[in-house]
Every structure is written in C-alpha cells, then in structure tokens.
C-alpha positions as CSV (number, residue, x, y, z in Angstrom):
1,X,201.7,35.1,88.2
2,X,200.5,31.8,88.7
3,X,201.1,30.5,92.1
4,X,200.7,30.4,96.2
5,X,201.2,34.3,95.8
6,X,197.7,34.3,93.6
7,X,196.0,32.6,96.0
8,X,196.8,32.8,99.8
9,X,194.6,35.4,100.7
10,X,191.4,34.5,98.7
11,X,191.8,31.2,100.5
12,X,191.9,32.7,104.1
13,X,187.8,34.0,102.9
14,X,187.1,31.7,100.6
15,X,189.1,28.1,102.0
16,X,187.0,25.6,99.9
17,X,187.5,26.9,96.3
18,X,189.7,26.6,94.0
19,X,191.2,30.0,92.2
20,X,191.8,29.6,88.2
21,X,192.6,31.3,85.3
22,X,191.1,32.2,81.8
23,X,192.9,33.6,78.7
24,X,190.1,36.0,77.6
25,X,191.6,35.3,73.7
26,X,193.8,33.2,72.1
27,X,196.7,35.2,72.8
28,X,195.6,36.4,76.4
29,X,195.7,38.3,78.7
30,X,195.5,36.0,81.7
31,X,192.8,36.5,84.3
32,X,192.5,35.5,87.5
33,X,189.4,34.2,88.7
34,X,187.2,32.7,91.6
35,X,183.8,30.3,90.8
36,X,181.7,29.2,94.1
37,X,177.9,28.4,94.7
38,X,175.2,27.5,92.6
39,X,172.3,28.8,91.5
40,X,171.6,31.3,88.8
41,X,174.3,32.9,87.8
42,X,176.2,36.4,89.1
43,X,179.2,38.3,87.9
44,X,180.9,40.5,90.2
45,X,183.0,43.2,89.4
46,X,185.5,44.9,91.5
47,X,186.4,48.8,91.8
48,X,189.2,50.6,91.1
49,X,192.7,49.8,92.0
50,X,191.0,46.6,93.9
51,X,190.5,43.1,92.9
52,X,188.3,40.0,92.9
53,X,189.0,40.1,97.0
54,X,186.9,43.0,97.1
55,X,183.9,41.1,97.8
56,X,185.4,38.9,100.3
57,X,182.5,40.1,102.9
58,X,179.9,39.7,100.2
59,X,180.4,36.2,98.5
60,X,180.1,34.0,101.1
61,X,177.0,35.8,101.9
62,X,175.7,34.5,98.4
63,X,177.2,31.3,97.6
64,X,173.7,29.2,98.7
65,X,171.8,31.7,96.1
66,X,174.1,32.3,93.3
67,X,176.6,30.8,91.4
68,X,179.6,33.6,91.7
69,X,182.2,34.7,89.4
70,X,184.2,37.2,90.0
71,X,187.9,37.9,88.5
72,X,190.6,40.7,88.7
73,X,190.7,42.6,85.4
74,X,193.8,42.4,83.2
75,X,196.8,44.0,85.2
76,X,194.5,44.1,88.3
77,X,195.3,41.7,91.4
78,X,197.0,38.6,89.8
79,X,195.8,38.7,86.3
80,X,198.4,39.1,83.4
81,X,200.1,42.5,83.3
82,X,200.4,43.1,79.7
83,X,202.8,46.4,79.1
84,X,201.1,49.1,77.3
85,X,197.9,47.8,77.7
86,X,194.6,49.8,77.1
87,X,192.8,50.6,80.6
88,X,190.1,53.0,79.4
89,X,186.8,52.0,79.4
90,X,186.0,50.4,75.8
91,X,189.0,47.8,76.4
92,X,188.2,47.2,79.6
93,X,184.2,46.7,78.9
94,X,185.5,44.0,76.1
95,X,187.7,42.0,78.9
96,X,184.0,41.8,80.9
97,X,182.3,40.6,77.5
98,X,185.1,38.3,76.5
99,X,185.3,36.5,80.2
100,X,181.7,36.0,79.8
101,X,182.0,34.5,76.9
102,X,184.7,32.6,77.2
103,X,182.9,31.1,80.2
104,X,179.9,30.8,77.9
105,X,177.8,32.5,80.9
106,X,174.2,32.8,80.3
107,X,171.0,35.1,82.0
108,X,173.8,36.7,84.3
109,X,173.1,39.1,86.7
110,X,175.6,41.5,86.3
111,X,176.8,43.5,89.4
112,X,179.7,46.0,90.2
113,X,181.0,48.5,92.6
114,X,182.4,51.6,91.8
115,X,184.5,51.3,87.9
116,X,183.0,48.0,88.4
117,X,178.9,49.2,88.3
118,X,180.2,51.2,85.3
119,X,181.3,48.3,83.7
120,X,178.5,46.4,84.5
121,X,176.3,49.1,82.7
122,X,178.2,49.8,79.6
123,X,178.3,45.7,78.9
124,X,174.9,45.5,79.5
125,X,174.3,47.9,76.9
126,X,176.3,45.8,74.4
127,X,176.5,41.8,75.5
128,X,172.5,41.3,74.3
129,X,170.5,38.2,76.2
130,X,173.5,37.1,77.7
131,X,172.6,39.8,80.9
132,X,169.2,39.8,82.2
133,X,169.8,42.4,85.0
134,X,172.4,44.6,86.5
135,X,172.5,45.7,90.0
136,X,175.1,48.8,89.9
137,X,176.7,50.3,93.1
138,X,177.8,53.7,93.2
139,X,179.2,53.9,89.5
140,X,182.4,55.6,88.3
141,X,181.6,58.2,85.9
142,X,181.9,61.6,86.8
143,X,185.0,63.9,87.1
144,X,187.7,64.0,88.9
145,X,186.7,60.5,90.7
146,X,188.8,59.5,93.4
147,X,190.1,62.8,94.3
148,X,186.6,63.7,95.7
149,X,187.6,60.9,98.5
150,X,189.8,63.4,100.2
151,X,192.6,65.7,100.6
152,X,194.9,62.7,100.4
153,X,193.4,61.4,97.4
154,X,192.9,64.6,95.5
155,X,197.2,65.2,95.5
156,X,198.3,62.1,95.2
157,X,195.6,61.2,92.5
158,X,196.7,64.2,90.9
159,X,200.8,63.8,91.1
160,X,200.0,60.0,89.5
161,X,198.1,61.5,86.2
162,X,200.8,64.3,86.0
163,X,202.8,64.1,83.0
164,X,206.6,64.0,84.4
165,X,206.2,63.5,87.6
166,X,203.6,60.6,87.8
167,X,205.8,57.6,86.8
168,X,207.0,58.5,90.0
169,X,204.6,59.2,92.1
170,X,202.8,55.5,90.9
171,X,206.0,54.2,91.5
172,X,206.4,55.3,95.1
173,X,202.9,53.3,96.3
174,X,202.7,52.6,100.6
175,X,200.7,50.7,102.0
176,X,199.4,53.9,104.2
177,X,199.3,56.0,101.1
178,X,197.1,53.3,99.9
179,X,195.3,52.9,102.8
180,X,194.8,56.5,103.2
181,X,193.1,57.1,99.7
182,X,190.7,53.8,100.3
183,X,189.9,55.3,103.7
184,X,188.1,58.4,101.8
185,X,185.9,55.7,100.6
186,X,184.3,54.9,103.8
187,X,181.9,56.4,105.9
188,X,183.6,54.4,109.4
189,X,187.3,54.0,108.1
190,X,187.5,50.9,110.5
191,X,185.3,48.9,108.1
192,X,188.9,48.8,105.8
193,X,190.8,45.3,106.8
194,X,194.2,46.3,107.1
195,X,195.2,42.8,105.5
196,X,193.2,43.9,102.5
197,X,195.2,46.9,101.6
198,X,198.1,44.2,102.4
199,X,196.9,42.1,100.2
200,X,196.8,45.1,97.5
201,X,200.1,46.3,98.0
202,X,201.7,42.7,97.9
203,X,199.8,42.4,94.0
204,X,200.8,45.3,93.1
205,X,204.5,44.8,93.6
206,X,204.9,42.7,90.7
207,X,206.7,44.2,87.7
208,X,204.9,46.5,85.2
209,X,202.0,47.3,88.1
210,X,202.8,51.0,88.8
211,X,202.3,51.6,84.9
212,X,198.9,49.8,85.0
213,X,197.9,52.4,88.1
214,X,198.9,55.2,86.3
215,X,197.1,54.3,83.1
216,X,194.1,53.6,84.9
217,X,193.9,57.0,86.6
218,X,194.8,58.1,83.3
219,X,191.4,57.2,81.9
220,X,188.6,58.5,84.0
221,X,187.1,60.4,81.0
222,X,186.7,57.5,78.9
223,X,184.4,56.5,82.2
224,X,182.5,59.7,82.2
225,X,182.2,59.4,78.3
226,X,180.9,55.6,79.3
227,X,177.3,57.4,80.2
228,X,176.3,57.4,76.7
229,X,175.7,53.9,76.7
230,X,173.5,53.6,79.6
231,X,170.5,54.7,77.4
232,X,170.8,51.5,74.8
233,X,170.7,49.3,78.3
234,X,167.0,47.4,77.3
235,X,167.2,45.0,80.8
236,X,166.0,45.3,84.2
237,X,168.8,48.1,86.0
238,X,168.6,49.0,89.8
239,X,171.3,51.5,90.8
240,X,172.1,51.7,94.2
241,X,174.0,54.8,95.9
242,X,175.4,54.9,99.7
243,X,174.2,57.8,100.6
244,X,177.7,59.1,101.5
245,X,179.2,58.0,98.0
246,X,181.3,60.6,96.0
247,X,178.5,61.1,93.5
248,X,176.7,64.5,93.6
249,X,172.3,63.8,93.6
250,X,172.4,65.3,90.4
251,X,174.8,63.0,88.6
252,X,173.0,59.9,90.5
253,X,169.6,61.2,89.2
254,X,170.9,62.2,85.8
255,X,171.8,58.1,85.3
256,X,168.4,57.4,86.9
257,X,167.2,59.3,84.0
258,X,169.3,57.9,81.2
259,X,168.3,54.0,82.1
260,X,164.9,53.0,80.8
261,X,164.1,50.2,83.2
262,X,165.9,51.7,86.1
263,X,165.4,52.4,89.9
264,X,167.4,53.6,92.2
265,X,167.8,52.8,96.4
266,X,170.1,53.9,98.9
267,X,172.2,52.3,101.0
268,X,172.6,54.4,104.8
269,X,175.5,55.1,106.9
270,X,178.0,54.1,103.9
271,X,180.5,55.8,101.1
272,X,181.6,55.1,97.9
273,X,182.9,51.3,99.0
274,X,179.9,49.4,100.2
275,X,181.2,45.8,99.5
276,X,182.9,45.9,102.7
277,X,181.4,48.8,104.6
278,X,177.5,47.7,104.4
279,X,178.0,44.0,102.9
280,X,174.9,42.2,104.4
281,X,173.1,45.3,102.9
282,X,175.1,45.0,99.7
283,X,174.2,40.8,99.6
284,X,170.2,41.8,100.7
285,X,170.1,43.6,97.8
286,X,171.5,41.3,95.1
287,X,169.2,38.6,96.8
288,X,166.2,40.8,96.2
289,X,167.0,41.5,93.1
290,X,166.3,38.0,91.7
291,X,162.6,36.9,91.1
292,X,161.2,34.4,92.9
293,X,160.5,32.0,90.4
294,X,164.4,32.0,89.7
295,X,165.9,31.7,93.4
C-alpha cells in the first residue's frame, strides 16, 4: 500500500508535494492523503469509485487561496483495504470526522463531488464548529445513482449489486468498462483523461478491491436515507448542480428546501462530474465562496 505505486500519478499533477498517510484510529484504517497551499483551510472529497486524484484539475487551481486536503477514503485509491469493512454512509461520514480530527482541522470549508458533497453534508450536520461552510456538488442521494449515467452503467451497476452473480461481475472490472460508466458522467466525454481511469484501474487491482466496489454500490440507500440529516446542518451551504447532472429539479430543489442556510447555482454545459469537466468553474466557485475578510 505504501509506496511509488501510491504516488506516481499524484506527482505527475501535483510534483512538489509530498503524499502521506493517517490512521483515522488507533487501530486504522490507513488513508492516503495529499496537503498543499495555505490559507484557510479546505477539505475535498472525491466521488464514487474515484479518489483524491479526482481533483487533479481543481487543486492547483486553489493552492495560493487554500490550504488543501484531500484523501481517498478507506478502501478507495491507496488507502487501507480493510475486508468486510462498512461502506454505507454512517461509517463512511465517521472516516471524514475522524480525518478531520485526527488532523485537528479547524473552520474548514468542507467541499465534495458526487458521494463526496453527500458526505460533506451529512458531517456538517454532525462535526459542530469544526465546519464553517460546505460547498456541495451534485450530491449522491437519490435512487438508483449511477445507473442514470447510461445504458452501460445501468447493467453493469446492476449485475455488480446482484446477489450471485456480482462478485463476479466486480471482479471482471476493464479499464473501458470503467471508462464507459465514468463517460455517462460527462456532458463532452473528452473531458475524461484516459490516464485517470488508468490510474483507477491500476488502484484497484490490489487485493480485496473488487469487494470494496461491490459493497459500495451495495449501499446507495444508506445515501438516500443520508437526506435526513441535511436539515440539522446550522452553517453556511451552497449546493451547486451542473445542469446536466443525474439529479432530477425536483430532488435538487427538495435539498434546497431541507438546508436552512442554503442556495443553490448551476454550473452550464456540464454532468454529474464537474471536477474535471468545468474545473475553473468548479475552483471560481470555492474561491467565492470564502469571505473576503478571510482570503
């Protein structure tokens, strides 16, 4: 887990930083995680079957404004595969509170794309003053998910959840299967780098991985379920939707209405993956969301 593997491509984005890791308890799991700039202090949290390289088009768009974090969750990217781990939301939400308090982060902007704005919502709602803001992108939480991105996604999505077959079907992962299902993701597919999904495919080789993918498909309704919390969120939320995401207007205005101190813009000419497909839009928008007497 530890090693060149962990950090070649981060470095090819990212060349002057140095890639650690934090045991979110005592016992672990691992993480894997990336620290640059300065300034006040943002968390970034990747999507679905992604990792920390998510935001490779984002960060160093930020780095002379923010000091970024950003890590792969537990069995995501490099981070510790622990078999017969929980990857439904609750656990998940507690590996975002413990790395930011194992970190001892403070007045953190919290942001997230995809499963990652969900998470960014549902800690919000539980981490106290630690979060002063959240800035949400095109959050997870409505059934079926993925298989909205397309044909492709919707069967193979679909074979992974089933209960005989899916072992198999996880198993079986290609990098243009993969590529395929993040393609339904993007408004122009040609905003996908090919070494990304790569990258993804090399991670996800390692032992144990095509459990954690299963699982993790596995546990969309804990995600829809997640909603619940957004009402006891008592900080500044702006939710921000491409306007070619998976989410229906109802279910985007139905969070807009569950969020006391929320807005919500649009991002144009974009889907479900923004972080790559619109990033100076994506890094405009975190920048703005800071108040000038804190830039």
């Amino acid at each position: 887990m530890v090693g060149q593997d962990a950090s070649d491509y981060t470095r090819r984005w990212c060349p002057n930083q140095k890639l650690e890791f934090l045991s979110l308890t005592s016992v672990g799991p691992k993480v894997r995680y990336l620290r640059a700039g300065q300034g006040p202090v943002l968390v970034l949290l990747h999507s679905i079957r992604t990792q920390l390289d998510l935001f490779q088009r984002v960060i160093p768009k930020l780095t002379d404004r923010f000091t970024v974090y950003a890590f792969d969750y537990p069995g995501f990217g490099w981070s510790e595969i622990v078999p017969g781990a929980d990857y439904r939301e609750p656990a998940m939400r507690g590996h975002v509170v413990d790395f930011i308090e194992g970190l001892d982060l403070r007045d953190v902007i919290l942001a997230g794309e995809s499963m990652g704005a969900t998470l960014a919502l549902t800690v919000a709602a539980v981490l106290g003053d630690r979060v002063k803001q959240v800035v949400a992108f095109n959050p997870y939480d409505y059934w079926p998910g993925v298989e909205r991105a397309s044909f492709l996604a919707s069967i193979i999505i679909k074979s992974v959840r089933a209960p005989l077959i899916g072992p198999i079907f996880a198993a079986l992962e290609s990098p243009a299967t993969l590529a395929g299902i993040l393609r339904g993701g993007f408004h122009d597919p040609r905003c996908l780098p090919s070494d990304f999904v790569d990258e993804l495919i090399r991670s996800g080789r390692r032992p144990g991985y095509s459990e954690v993918a299963r699982a993790i498909y596995r546990s969309l309704e804990s995600y829809v379920a997640a909603r619940s919390y957004y009402m006891q969120i008592d900080v500044p939320v702006t939710l921000v939707y491409a306007d070619h995401d998976w989410s229906r207007p109802a279910e985007r205005e139905a969070n807009l209405a569950r969020i006391k101190q929320g807005k919500m813009i649009a991002i144009n000419d974009a889907s479900h993956i923004c972080s790559l497909e619109k990033p100076e839009e994506v890094a405009q928008i975190l920048i703005n969301a800071v108040p000038l007497s804190r830039r």
